[in-house]
BALOBA-1460 file (C-alpha; in Angstrom, 3 decimals):
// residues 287
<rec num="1" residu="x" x="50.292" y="72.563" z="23.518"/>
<rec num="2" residu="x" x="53.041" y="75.368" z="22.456"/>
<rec num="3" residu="x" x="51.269" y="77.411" z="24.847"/>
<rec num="4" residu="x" x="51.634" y="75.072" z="27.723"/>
<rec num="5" residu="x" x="55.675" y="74.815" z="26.923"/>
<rec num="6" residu="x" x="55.516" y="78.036" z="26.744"/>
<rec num="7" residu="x" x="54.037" y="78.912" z="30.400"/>
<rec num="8" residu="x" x="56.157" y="75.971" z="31.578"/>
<rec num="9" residu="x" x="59.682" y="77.302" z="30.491"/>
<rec num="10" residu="x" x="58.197" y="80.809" z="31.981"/>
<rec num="11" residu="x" x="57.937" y="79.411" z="35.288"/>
<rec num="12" residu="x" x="61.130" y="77.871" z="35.448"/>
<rec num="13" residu="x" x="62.556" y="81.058" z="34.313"/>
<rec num="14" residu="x" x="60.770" y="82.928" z="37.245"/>
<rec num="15" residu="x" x="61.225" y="80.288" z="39.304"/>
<rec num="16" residu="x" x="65.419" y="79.877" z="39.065"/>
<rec num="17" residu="x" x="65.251" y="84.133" z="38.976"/>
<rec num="18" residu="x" x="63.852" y="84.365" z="42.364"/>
<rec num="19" residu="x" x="66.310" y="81.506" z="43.502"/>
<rec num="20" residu="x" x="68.933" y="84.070" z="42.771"/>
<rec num="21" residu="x" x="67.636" y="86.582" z="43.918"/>
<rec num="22" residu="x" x="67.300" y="84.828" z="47.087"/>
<rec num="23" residu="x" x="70.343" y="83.792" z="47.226"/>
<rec num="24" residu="x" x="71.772" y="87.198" z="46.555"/>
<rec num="25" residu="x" x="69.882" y="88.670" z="49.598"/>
<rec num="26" residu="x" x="71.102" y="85.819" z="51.689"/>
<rec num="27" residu="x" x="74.527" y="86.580" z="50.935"/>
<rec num="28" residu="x" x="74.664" y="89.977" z="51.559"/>
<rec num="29" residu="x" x="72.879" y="89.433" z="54.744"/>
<rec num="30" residu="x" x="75.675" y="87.118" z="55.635"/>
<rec num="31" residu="x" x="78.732" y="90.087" z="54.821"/>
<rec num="32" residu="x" x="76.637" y="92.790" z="56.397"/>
<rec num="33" residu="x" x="76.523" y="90.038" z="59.796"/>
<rec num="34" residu="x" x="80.344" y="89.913" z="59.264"/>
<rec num="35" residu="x" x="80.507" y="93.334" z="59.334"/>
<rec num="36" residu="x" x="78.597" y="93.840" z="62.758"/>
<rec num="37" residu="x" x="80.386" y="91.329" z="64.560"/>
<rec num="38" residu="x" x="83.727" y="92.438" z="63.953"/>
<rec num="39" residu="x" x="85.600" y="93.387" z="67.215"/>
<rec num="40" residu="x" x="85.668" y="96.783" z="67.971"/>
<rec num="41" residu="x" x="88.827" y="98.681" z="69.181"/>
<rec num="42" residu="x" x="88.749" y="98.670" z="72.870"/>
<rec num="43" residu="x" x="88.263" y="102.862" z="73.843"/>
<rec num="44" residu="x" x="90.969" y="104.176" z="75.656"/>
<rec num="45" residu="x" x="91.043" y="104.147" z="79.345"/>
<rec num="46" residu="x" x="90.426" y="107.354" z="81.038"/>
<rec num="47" residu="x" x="91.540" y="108.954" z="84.319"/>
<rec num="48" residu="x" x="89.490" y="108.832" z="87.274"/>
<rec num="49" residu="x" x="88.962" y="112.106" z="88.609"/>
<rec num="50" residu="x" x="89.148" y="112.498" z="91.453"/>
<rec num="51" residu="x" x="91.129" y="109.801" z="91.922"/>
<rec num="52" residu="x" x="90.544" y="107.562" z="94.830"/>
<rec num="53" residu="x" x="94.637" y="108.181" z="95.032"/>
<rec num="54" residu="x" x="94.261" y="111.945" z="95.649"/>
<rec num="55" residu="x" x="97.266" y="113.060" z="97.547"/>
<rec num="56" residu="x" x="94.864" y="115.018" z="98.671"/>
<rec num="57" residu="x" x="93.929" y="112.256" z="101.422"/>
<rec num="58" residu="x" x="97.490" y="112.912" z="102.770"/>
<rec num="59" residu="x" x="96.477" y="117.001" z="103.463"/>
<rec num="60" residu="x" x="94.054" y="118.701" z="101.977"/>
<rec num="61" residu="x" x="96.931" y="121.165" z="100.924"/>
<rec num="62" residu="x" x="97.183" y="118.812" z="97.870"/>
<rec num="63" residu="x" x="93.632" y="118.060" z="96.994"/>
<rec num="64" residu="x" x="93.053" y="117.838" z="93.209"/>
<rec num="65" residu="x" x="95.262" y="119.364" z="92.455"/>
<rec num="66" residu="x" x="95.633" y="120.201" z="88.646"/>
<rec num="67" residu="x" x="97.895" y="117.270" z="87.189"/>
<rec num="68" residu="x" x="98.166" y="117.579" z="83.084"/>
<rec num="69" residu="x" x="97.655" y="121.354" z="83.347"/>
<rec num="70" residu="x" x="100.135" y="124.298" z="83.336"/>
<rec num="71" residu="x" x="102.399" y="125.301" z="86.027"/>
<rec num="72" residu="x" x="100.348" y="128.767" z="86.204"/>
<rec num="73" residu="x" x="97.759" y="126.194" z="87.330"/>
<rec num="74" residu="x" x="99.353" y="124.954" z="89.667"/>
<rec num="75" residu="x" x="100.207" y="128.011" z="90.970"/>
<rec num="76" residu="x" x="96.599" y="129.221" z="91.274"/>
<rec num="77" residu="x" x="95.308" y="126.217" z="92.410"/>
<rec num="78" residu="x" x="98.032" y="125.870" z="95.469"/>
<rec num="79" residu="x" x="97.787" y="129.316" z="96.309"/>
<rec num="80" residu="x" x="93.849" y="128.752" z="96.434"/>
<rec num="81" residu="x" x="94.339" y="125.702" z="98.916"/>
<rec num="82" residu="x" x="96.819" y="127.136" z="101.412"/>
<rec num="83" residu="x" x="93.888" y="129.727" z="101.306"/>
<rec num="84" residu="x" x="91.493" y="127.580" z="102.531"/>
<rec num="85" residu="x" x="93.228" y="125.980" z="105.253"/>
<rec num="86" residu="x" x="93.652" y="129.502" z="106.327"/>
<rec num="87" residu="x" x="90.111" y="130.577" z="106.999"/>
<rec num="88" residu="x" x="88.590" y="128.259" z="109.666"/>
<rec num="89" residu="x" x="91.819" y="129.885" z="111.754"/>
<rec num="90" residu="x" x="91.375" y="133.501" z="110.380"/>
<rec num="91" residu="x" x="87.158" y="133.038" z="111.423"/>
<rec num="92" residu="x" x="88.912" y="132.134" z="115.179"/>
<rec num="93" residu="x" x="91.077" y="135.061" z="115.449"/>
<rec num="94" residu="x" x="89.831" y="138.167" z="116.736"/>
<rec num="95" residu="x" x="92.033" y="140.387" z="116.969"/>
<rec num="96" residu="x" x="92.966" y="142.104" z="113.536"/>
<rec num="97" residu="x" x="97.156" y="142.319" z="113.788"/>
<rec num="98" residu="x" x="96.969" y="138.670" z="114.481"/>
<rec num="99" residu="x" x="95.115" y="137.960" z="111.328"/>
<rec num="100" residu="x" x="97.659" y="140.207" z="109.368"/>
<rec num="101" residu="x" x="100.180" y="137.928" z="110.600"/>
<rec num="102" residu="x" x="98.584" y="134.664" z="109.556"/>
<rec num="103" residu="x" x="98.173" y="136.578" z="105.875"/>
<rec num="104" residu="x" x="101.322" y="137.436" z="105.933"/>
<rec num="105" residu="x" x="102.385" y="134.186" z="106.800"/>
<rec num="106" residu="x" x="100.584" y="132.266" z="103.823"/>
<rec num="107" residu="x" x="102.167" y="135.111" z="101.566"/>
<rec num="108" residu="x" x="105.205" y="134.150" z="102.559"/>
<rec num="109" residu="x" x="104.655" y="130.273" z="102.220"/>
<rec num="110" residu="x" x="103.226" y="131.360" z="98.556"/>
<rec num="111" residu="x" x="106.478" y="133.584" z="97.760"/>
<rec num="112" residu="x" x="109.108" y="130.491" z="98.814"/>
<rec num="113" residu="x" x="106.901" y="128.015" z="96.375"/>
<rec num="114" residu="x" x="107.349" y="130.539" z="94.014"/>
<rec num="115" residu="x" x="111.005" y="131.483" z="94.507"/>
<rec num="116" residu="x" x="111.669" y="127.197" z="94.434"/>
<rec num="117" residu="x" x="110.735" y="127.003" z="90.913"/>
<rec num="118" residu="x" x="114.059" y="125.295" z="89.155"/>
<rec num="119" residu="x" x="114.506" y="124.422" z="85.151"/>
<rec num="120" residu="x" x="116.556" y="121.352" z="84.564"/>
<rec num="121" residu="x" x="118.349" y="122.723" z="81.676"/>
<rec num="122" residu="x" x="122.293" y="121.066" z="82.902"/>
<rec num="123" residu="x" x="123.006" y="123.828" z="84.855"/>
<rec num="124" residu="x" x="124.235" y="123.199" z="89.045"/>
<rec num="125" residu="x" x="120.956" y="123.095" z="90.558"/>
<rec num="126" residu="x" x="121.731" y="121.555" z="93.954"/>
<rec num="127" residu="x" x="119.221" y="118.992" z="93.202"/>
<rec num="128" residu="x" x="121.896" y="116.166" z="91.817"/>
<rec num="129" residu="x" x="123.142" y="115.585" z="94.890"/>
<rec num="130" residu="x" x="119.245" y="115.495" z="96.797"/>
<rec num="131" residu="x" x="116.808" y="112.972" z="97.829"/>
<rec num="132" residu="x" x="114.876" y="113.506" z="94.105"/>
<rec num="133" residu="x" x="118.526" y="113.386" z="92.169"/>
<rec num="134" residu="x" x="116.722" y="110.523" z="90.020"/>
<rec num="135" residu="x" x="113.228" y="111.972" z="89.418"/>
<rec num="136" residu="x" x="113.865" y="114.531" z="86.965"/>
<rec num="137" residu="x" x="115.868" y="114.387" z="83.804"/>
<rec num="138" residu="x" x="118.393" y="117.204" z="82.502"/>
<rec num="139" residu="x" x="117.560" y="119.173" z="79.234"/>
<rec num="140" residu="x" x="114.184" y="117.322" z="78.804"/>
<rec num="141" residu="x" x="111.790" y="120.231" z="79.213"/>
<rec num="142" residu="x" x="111.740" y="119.295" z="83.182"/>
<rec num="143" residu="x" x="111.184" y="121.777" z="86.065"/>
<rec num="144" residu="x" x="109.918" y="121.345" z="89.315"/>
<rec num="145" residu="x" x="108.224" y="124.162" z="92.857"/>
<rec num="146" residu="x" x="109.106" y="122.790" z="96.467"/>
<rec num="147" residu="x" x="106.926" y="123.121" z="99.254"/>
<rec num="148" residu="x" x="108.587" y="122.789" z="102.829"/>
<rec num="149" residu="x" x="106.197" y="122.480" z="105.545"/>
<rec num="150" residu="x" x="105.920" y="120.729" z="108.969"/>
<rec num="151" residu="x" x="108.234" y="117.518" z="108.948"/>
<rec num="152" residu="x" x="107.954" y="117.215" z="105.037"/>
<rec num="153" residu="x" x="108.954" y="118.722" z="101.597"/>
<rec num="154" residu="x" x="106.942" y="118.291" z="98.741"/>
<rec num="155" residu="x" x="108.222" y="118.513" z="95.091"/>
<rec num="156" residu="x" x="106.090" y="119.349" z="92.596"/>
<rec num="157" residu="x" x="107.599" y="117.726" z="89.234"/>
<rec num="158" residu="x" x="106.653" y="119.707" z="85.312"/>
<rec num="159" residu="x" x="107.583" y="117.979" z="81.971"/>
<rec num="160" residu="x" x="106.648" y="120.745" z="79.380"/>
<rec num="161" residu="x" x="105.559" y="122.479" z="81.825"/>
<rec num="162" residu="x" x="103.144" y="120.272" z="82.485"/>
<rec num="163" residu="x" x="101.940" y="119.074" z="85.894"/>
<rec num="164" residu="x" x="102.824" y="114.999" z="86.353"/>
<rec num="165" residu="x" x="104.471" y="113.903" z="89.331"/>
<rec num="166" residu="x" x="104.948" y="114.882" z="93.111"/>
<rec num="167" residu="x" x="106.938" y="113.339" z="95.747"/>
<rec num="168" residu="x" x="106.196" y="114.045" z="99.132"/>
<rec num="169" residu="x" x="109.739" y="113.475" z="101.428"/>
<rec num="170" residu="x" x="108.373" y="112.708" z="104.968"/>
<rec num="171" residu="x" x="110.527" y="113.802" z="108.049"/>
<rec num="172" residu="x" x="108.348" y="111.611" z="110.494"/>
<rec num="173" residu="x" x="109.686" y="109.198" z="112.962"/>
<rec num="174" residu="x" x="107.042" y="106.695" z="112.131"/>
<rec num="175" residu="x" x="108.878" y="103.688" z="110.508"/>
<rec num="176" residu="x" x="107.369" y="102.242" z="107.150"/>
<rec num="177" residu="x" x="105.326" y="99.217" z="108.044"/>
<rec num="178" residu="x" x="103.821" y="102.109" z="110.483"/>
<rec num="179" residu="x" x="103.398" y="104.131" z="107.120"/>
<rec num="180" residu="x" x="102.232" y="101.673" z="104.884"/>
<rec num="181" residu="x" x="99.285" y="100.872" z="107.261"/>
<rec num="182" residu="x" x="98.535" y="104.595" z="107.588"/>
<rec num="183" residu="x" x="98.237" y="104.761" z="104.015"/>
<rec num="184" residu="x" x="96.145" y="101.510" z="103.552"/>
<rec num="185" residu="x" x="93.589" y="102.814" z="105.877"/>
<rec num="186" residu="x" x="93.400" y="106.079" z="103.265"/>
<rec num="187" residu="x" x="93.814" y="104.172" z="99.821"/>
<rec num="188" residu="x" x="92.927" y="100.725" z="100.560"/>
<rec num="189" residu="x" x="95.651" y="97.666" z="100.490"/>
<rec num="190" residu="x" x="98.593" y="98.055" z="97.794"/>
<rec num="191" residu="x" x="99.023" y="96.586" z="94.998"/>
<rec num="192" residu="x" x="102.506" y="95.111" z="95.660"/>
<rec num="193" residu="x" x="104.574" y="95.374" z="98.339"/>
<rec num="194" residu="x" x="108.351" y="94.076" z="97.988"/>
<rec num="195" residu="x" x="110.664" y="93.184" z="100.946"/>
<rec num="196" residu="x" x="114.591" y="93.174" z="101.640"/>
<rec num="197" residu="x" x="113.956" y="89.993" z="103.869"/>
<rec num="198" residu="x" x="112.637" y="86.150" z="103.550"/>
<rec num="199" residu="x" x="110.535" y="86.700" z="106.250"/>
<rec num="200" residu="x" x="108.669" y="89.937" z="104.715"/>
<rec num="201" residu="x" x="109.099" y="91.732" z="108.025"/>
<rec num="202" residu="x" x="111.165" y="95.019" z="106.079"/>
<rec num="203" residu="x" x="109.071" y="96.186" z="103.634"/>
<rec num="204" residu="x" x="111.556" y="98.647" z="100.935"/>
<rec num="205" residu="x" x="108.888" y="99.290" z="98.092"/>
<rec num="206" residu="x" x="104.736" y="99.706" z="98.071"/>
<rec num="207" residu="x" x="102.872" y="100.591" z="95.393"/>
<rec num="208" residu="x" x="98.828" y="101.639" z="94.811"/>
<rec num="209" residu="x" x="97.820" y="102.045" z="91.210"/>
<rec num="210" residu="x" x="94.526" y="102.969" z="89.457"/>
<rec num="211" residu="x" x="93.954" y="104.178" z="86.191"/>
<rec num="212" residu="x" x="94.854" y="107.782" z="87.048"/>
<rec num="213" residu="x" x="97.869" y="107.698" z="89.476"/>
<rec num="214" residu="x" x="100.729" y="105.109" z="90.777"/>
<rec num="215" residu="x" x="101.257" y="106.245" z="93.842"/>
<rec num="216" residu="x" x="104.804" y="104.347" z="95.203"/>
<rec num="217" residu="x" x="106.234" y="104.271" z="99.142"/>
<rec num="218" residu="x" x="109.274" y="103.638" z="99.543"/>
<rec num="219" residu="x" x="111.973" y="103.850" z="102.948"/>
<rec num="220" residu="x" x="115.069" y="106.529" z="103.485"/>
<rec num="221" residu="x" x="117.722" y="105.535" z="101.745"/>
<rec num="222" residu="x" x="121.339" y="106.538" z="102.109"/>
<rec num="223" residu="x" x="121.834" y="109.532" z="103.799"/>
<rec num="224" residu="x" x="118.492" y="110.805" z="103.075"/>
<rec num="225" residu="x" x="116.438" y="110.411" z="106.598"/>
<rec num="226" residu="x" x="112.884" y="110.622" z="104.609"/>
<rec num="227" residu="x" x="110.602" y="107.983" z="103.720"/>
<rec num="228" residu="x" x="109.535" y="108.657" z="100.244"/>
<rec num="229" residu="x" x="105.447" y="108.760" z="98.644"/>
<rec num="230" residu="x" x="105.562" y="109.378" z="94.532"/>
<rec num="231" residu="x" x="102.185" y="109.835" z="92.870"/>
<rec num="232" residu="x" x="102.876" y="109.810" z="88.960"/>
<rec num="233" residu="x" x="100.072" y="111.015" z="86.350"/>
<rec num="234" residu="x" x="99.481" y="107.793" z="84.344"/>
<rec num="235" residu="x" x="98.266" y="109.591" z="81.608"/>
<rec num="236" residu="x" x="101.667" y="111.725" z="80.936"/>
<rec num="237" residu="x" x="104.353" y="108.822" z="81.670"/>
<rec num="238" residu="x" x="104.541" y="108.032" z="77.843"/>
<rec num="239" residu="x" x="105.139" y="111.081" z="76.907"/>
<rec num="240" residu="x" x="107.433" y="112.458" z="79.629"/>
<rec num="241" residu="x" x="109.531" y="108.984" z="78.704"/>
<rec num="242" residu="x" x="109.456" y="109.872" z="74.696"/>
<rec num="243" residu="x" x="110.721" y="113.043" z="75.526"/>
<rec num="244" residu="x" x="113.287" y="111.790" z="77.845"/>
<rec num="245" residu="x" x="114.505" y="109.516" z="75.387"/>
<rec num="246" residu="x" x="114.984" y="111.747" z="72.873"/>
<rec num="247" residu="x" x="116.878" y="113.999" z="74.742"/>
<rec num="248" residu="x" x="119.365" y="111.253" z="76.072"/>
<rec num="249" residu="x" x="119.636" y="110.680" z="72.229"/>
<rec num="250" residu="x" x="120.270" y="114.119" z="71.930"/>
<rec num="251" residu="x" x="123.129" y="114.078" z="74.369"/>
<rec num="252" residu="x" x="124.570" y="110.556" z="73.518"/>
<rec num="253" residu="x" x="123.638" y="109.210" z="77.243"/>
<rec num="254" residu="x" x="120.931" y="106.744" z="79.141"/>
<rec num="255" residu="x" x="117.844" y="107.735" z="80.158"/>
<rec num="256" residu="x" x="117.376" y="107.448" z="83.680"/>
<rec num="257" residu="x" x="115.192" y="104.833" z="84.822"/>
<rec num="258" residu="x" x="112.787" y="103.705" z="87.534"/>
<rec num="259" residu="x" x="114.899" y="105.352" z="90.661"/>
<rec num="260" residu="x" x="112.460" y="103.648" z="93.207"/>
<rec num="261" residu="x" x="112.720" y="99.923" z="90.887"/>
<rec num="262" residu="x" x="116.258" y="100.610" z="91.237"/>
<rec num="263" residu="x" x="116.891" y="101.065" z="94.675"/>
<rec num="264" residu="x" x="114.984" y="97.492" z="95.296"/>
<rec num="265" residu="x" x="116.922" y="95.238" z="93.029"/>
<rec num="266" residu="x" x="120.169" y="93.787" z="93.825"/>
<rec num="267" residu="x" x="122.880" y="95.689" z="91.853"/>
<rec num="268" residu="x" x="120.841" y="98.822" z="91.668"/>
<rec num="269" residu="x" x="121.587" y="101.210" z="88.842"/>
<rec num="270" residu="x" x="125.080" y="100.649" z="87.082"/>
<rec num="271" residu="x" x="125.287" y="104.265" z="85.638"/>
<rec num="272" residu="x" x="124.481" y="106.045" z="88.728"/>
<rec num="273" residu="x" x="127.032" y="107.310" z="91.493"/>
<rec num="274" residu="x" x="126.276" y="107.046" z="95.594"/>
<rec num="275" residu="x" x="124.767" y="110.246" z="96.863"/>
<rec num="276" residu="x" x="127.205" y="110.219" z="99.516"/>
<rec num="277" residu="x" x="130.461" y="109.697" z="97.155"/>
<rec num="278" residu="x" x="129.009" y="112.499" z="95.259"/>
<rec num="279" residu="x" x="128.257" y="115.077" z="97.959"/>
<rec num="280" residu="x" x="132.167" y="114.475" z="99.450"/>
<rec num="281" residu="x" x="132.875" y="114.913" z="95.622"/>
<rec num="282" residu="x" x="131.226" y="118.216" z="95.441"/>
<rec num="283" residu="x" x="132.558" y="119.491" z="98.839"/>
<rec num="284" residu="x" x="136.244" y="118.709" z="98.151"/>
<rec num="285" residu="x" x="135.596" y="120.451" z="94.512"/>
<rec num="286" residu="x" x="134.384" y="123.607" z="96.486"/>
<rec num="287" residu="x" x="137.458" y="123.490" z="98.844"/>
């Protein structure tokens, strides 16, 4: 009988043990599941490249070219492109002087890229009173190469001397609803398109975005004769804004803001002055 009590309150010993034990493993199962199915931090979004907004598609003079890289880069890079537009003509021409002439032609093209390359350190650069007088910053690490060909001028914009933004200035006659559907048929529709009338016949702002580039149009505008095409590195706007910031803290003034966002809006920006008020300004100051 003692024996039988005995093997009973065994049982029930094993018996509640493995109850806990069970229980145990159930619970841990259940915090390990917790675990697992926690949300994970979405990974960053990375660049396309090439991006299907390659100004590239606009001449192959500009294909790929090296955005977030150095301005030796650049160099290279443009240098190796005007190169290649070169040759199908070069493999046309027979006669040898005439080929030394086309050389020396791209040389030259190469030296005045070269010889463009400005530092926006405060000094009189010519560029305050120009088409891209709100694209760059003063004494925020900012430089910039122009490239005049054809009908157009393209400036080639450095923040730490660090390819991130070029605007193309186009000379054309072709109007901007003409322009916008030129570029739609190379990048697709835009994104947004903003007009100055009810009846959306005057577009004054498009704008194509992906995760590499924002590529904006935008109209002439004041005495400027150029419609304008901005492609801005995603990647680098952060930091070329941090950096802008702090230097306008350095200097006790504004950062500059969207110029194109400006120009759109009503009032415009408060703190800037009217490229023509400040060319007569500069003219009667030379006199």
């Amino acid at each position: 009988m003692n024996r039988k009590v005995v093997s009973r309150g065994i049982l029930r010993w094993l018996a509640a043990l493995l109850c806990l034990c069970l229980a145990m493993s159930v619970a841990a199962k259940g915090k390990k599941g917790k675990k697992e199915k926690a949300p994970e931090k979405p990974a960053p979004v990375e660049p396309v490249w090439p991006s299907p907004l390659d100004p590239g598609k606009i001449d192959p003079v500009f294909k790929e070219l090296p955005f977030n890289d150095s301005q030796e880069k650049f160099v290279f890079v443009f240098r190796s492109r005007l190169a290649d537009q070169l040759k199908p003509v070069l493999r046309a021409t027979l006669d040898a002087r005439e080929r030394d002439v086309l050389n020396a032609k791209m040389d030259k093209t190469m030296e005045d890229v070269e010889k463009s390359y400005t530092e926006f350190i405060g000094q009189q650069t010519g560029y305050s009173v120009s088409v891209v007088s709100d694209e760059y910053q003063d004494k925020a690490g900012e430089s910039l190469y122009k490239y005049a060909y054809s009908e157009n001028t393209a400036y080639v914009f450095f923040s730490g001397k660090t390819l991130w933004k070029m605007q193309i200035c186009s000379e054309s006659n072709r109007d901007i609803a003409s322009l916008l559907v030129a570029l739609a048929s190379l990048y697709g529709d835009p994104k947004d398109v903003q007009f100055e009338d009810e009846e959306k016949t005057k577009p004054v702002l498009a704008m194509w975005k992906d995760t590499t580039f924002e590529l904006t149009v935008a109209p002439p505008r004041g005495i400027y004769s150029c419609s304008r095409l901005t492609w801005t590195y995603l990647p680098l706007k952060e930091t070329v804004d941090q950096r802008r910031g702090a230097a306008a803290a350095a200097q006790g003034t504004g950062s500059p803001g969207d110029s194109i966002i400006d120009q759109v809006t009503e009032e415009g920006p408060k703190d800037k002055e009217d490229p023509v008020d400040k060319l007569l300004k500069k003219k009667q100051e030379e006199k």
